[in-house]
C-alpha positions as CSV (number, residue, x, y, z in Angstrom):
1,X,-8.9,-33.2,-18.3
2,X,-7.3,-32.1,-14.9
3,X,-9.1,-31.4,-12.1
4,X,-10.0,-27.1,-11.2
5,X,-7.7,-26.3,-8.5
6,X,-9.0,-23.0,-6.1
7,X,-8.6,-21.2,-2.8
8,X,-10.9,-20.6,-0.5
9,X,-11.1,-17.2,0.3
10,X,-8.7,-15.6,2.2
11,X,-4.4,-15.7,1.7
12,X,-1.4,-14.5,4.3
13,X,-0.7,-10.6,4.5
14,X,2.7,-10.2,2.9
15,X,4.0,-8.6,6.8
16,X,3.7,-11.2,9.2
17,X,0.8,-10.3,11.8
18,X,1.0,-10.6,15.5
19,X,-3.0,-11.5,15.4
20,X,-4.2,-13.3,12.1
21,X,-8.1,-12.9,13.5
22,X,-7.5,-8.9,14.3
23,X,-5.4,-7.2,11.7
24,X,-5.5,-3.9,11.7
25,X,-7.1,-1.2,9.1
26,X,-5.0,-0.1,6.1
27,X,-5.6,2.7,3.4
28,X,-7.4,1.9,-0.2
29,X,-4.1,2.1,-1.5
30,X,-2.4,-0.2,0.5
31,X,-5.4,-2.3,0.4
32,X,-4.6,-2.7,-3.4
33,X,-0.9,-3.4,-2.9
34,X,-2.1,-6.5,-1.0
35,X,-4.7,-7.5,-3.7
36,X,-1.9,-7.5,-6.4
37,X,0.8,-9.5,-4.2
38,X,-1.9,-12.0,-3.3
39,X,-3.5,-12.5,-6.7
40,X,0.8,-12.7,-8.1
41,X,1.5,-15.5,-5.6
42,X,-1.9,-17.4,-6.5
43,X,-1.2,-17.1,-10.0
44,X,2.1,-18.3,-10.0
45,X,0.9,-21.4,-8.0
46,X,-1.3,-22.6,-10.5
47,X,-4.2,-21.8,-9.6
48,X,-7.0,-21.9,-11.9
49,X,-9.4,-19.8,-9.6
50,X,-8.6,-17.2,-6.9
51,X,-9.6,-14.4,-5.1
52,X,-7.7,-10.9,-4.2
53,X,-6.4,-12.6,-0.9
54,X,-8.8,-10.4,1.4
55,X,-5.5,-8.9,3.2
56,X,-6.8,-5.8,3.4
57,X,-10.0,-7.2,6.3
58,X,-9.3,-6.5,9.6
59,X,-11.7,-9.9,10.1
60,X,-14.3,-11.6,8.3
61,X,-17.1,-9.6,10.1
62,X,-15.4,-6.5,11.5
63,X,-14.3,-5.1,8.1
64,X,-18.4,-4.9,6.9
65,X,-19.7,-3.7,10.3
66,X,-17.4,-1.0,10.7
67,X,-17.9,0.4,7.0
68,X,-22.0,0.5,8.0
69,X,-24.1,3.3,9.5
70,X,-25.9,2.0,11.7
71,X,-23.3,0.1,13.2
72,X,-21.0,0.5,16.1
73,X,-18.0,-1.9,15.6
74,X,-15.5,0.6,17.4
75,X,-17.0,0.0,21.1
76,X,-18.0,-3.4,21.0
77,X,-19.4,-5.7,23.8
78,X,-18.6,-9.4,24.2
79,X,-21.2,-11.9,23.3
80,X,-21.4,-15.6,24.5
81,X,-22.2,-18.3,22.6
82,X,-23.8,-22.1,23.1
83,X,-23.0,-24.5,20.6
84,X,-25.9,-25.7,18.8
85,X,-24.3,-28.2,17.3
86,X,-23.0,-31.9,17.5
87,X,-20.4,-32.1,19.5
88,X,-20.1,-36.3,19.5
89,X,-17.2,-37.5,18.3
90,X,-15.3,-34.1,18.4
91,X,-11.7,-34.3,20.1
92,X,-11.4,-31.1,22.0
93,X,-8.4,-30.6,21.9
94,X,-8.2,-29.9,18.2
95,X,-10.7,-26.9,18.7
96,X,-11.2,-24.1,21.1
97,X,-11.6,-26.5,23.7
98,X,-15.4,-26.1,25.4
99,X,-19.4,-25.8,24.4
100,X,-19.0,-22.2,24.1
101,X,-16.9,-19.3,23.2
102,X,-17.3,-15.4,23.3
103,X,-16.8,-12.8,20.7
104,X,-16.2,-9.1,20.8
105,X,-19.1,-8.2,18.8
106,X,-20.3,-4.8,17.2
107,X,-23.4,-3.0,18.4
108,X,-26.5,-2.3,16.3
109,X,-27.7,1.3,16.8
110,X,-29.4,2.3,14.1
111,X,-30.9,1.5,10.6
112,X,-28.3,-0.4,8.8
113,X,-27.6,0.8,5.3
114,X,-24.7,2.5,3.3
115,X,-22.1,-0.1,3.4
116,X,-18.9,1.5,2.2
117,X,-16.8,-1.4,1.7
118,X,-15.1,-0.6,-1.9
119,X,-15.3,-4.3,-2.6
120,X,-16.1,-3.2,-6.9
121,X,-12.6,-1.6,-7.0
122,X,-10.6,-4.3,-5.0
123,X,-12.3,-6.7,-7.4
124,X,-11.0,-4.7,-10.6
125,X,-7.5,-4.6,-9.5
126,X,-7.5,-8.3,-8.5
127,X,-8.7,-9.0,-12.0
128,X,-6.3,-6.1,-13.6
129,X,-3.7,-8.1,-12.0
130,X,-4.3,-11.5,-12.8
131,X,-4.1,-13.1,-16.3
132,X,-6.5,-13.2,-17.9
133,X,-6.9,-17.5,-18.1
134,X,-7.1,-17.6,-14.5
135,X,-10.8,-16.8,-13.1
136,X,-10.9,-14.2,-10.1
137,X,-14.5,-15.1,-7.5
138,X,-15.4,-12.2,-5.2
139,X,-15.8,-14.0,-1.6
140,X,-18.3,-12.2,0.9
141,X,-19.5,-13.1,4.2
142,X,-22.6,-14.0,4.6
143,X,-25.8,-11.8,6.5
144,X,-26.1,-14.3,8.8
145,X,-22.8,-14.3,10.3
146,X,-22.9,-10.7,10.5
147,X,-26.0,-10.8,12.5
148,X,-25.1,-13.9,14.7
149,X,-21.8,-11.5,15.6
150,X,-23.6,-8.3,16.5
151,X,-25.2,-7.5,19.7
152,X,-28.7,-5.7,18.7
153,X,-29.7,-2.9,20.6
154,X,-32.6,-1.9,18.5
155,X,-35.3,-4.7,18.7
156,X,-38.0,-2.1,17.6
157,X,-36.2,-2.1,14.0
158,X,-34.7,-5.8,13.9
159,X,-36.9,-8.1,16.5
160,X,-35.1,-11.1,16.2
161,X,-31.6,-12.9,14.3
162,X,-33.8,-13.0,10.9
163,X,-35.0,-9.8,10.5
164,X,-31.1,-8.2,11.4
165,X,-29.8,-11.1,8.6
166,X,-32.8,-9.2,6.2
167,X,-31.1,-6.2,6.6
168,X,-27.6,-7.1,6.5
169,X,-28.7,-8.5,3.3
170,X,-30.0,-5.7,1.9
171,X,-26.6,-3.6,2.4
172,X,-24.7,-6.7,1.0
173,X,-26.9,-6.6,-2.1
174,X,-26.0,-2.7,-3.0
175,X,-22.5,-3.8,-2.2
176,X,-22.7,-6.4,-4.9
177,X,-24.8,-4.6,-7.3
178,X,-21.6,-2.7,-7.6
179,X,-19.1,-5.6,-8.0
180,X,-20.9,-7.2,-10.3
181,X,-20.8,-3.5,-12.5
182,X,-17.8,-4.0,-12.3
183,X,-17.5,-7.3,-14.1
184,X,-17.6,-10.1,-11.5
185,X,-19.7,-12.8,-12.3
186,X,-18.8,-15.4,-9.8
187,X,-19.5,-14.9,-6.1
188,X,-18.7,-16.6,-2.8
189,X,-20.9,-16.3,0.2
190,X,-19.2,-17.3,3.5
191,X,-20.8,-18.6,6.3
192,X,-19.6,-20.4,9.1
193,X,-22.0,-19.4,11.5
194,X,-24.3,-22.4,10.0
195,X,-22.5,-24.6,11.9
196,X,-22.4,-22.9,15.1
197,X,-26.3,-23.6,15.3
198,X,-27.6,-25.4,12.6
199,X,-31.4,-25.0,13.5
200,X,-30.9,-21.8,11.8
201,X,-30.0,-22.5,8.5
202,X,-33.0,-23.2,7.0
203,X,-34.3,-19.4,7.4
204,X,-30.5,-18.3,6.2
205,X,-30.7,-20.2,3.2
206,X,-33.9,-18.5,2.5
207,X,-32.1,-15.3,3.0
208,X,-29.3,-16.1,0.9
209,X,-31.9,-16.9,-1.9
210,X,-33.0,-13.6,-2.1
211,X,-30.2,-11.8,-3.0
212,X,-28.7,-15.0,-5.4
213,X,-32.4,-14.1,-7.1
214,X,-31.3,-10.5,-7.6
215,X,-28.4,-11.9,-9.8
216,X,-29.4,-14.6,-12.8
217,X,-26.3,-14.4,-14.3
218,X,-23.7,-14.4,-11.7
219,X,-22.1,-17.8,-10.3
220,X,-23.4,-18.5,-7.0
221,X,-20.9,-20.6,-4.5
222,X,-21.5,-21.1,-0.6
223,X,-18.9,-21.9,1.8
224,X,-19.8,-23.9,4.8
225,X,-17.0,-24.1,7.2
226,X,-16.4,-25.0,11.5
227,X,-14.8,-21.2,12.3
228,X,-11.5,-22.3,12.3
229,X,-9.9,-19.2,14.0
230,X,-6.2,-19.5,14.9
231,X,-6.3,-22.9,13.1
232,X,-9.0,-24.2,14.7
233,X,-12.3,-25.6,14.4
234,X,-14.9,-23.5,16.8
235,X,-18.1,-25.1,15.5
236,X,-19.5,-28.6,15.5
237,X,-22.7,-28.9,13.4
238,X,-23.0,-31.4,11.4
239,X,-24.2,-30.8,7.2
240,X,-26.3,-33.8,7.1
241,X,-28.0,-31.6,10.2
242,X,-28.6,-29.0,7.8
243,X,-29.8,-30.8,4.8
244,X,-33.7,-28.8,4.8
245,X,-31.7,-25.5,4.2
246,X,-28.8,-27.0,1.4
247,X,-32.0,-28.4,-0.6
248,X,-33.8,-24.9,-1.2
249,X,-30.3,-23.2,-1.8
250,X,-30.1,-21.5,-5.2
251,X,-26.7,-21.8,-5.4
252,X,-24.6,-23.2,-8.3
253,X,-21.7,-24.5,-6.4
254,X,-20.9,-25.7,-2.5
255,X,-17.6,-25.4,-0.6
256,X,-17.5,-27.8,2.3
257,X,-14.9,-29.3,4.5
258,X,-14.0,-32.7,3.7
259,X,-10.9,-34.3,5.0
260,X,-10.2,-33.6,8.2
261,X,-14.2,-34.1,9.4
262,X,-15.1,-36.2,12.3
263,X,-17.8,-38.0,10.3
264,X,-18.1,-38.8,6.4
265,X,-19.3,-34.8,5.1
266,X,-20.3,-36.9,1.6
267,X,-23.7,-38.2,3.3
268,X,-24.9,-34.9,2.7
269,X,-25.4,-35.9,-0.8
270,X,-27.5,-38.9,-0.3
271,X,-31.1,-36.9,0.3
272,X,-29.3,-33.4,-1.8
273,X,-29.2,-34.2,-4.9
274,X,-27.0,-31.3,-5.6
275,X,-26.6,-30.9,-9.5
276,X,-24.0,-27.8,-9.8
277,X,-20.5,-28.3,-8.7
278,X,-18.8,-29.1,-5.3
279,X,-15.4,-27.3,-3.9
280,X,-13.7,-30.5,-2.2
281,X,-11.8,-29.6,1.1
282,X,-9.2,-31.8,0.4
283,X,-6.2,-29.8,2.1
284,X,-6.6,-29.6,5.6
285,X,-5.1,-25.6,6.3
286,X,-4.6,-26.6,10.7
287,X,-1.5,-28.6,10.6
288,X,1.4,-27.6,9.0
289,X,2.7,-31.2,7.5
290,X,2.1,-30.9,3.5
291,X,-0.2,-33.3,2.3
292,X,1.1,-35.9,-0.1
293,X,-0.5,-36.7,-3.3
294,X,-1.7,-40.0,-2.1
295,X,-3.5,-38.1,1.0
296,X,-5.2,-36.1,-2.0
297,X,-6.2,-38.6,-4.5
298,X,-7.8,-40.6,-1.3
299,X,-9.6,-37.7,-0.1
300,X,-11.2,-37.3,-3.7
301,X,-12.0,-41.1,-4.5
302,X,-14.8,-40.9,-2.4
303,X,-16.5,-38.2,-3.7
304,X,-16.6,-39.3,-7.4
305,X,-19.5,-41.5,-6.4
306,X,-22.0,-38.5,-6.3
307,X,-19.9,-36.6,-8.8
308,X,-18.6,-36.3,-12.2
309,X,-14.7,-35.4,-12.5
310,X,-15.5,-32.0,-14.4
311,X,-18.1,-31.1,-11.1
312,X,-15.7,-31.3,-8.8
313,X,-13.0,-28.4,-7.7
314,X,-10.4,-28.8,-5.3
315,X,-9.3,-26.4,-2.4
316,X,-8.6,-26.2,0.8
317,X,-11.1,-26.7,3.7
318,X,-11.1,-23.2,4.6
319,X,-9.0,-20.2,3.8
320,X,-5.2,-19.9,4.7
321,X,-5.5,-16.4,6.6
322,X,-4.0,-17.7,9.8
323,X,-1.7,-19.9,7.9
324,X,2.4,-18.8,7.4
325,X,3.5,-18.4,3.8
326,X,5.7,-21.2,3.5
327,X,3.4,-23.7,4.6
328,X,0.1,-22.5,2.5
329,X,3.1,-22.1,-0.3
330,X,3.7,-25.8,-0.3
331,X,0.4,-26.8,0.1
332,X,-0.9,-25.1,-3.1
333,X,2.0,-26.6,-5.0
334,X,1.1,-30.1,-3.7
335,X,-2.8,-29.5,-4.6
336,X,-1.8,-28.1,-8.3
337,X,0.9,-31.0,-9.3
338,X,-1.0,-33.7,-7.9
339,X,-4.7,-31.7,-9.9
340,X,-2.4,-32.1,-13.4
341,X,-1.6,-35.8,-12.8
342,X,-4.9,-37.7,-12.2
């Protein structure tokens, strides 16, 4: 038995951007032409799982906030951050480069409700247009992301980070009610916010939860990444700093960087006893060199000690967005052939 091979999330727009974190908007039917080119150029890789490539976002927050009343993502204001994180043992100079960083963020004004994102269709096409032996995940990002990127002018309706998650969550949830309609029964939440202040997960897990509960038979995975933005890690915290949340998370899978880390990311596992399966990040999508197989097979050694063969997927550490085609082409290849040998 060979080892599941997947992506993370998001894959290259066909056209070359000038800005991989600020792409601009594009029609529902260009949005589909992407989702068929993406989930093509997966397919013929090898991959066992995919996803519709998520082209068609202007970012990984922007493209929910500004489908949302309540919501202004058009005249945003900047937003700066501290680091809650670890930062020992971090070399700067493969990140952003400080403590901090600031993000053009969008503005709550209102009740947030009636998100408008069309994610059911996109889904359908991506699994129209795959065959039908390779499995297609619907990734979404997480409510508290969204929150941690908005600036919140209405305190009297959201008082604090968790009650503006809360209602994130509740438009994500009519979102997914109709993507799972649809057919999908295997979702990804993404949040890498968790490690830009890890003090916070515990109350995001609990969040999460409650929409996993609303879903018994859909396939739950998390992804827990550093940012990485232009290729680059932005956040520091640790996941054995986050181990109260991972142990209430209802999820059946957890995507987690793995071979490019500053510290062993495994250790997690020694007080989680995680039974459902893990996505190793065993393809580091920052530098351009293609890992060998050799780089691979080490990268996985370590993590059959807390898992069984068939429990463990592997990926990349986070999605190839910012990434040119030719490199994220070669890398895919390497992951797949090397997946079929051991």
């Amino acid at each position: 038995m060979s080892y599941t091979t997947t992506v993370t999330g998001s894959y290259p727009r066909k056209e070359v951007q000038k800005d991989t974190l600020r792409k601009p908007s594009v029609s529902e039917e260009e949005s589909f032409e992407m989702i068929k080119w993406a989930v093509k150029e997966q397919s013929d890789l090898g991959l066992d799982i995919i996803t519709d490539g998520e082209g068609y976002r202007e970012n990984m927050y922007w493209f929910y906030q500004l489908r949302l009343d309540g919501v202004d993502a058009i005249n945003k204001i900047r937003k700066d951050f501290t680091l809650g994180g670890s930062m020992k043992g971090v070399d700067l100079s493969k990140t952003h480069g400080s403590k901090g960083f600031g993000i053009e963020c969008a503005v709550v004004k209102d009740e947030i409700k009636n998100l408008k994102t069309g994610l059911a269709k996109k889904w359908r096409v991506a699994r129209d247009n795959t065959p039908s032996n390779v499995r297609v995940k619907q990734t979404i990002t997480g409510p508290h992301m969204l929150a941690r990127f908005s600036v919140n002018e209405r305190p009297d309706l959201y008082p604090d980070d968790i009650a503006l998650a809360k209602a994130y969550a509740n438009a994500l949830t009519r979102e997914l009610e109709e993507v799972v309609h649809e057919g999908c029964d295997y979702i990804q939440f993404d949040e890498p916010v968790w490690t830009e202040n890890v003090n916070e997960t515990r109350w995001a897990a609990e969040i999460l939860n409650g929409i996993i509960d609303k879903f018994p038979n859909v396939d739950f995975n998390l992804h827990v990444c550093g940012g990485n933005a232009h290729r680059k890690r932005g956040f520091f915290g640790k996941y054995t700093d986050m181990i109260e949340a991972f142990k209430i998370l209802k999820v059946d899978e957890i995507h987690l960087e793995h071979c490019s880390l500053h510290y062993t990311m495994l250790d997690v596992f020694n007080d989680w006893k995680f039974d459902g399966r893990v996505s190793l990040g065993v393809i580091d999508q920052r530098i351009d060199n293609t890992e060998t197989e050799e780089d691979i097979i080490n990268a996985i050694k370590p993590a059959l000690e807390y898992f069984p063969k068939e429990k463990i997927l592997l990926t990349s550490e986070c999605g190839f967005g910012h990434v040119p085609i030719d490199i994220v082409r070669n890398k895919i290849k390497i992951l797949v052939s090397t997946a079929k040998k051991i």
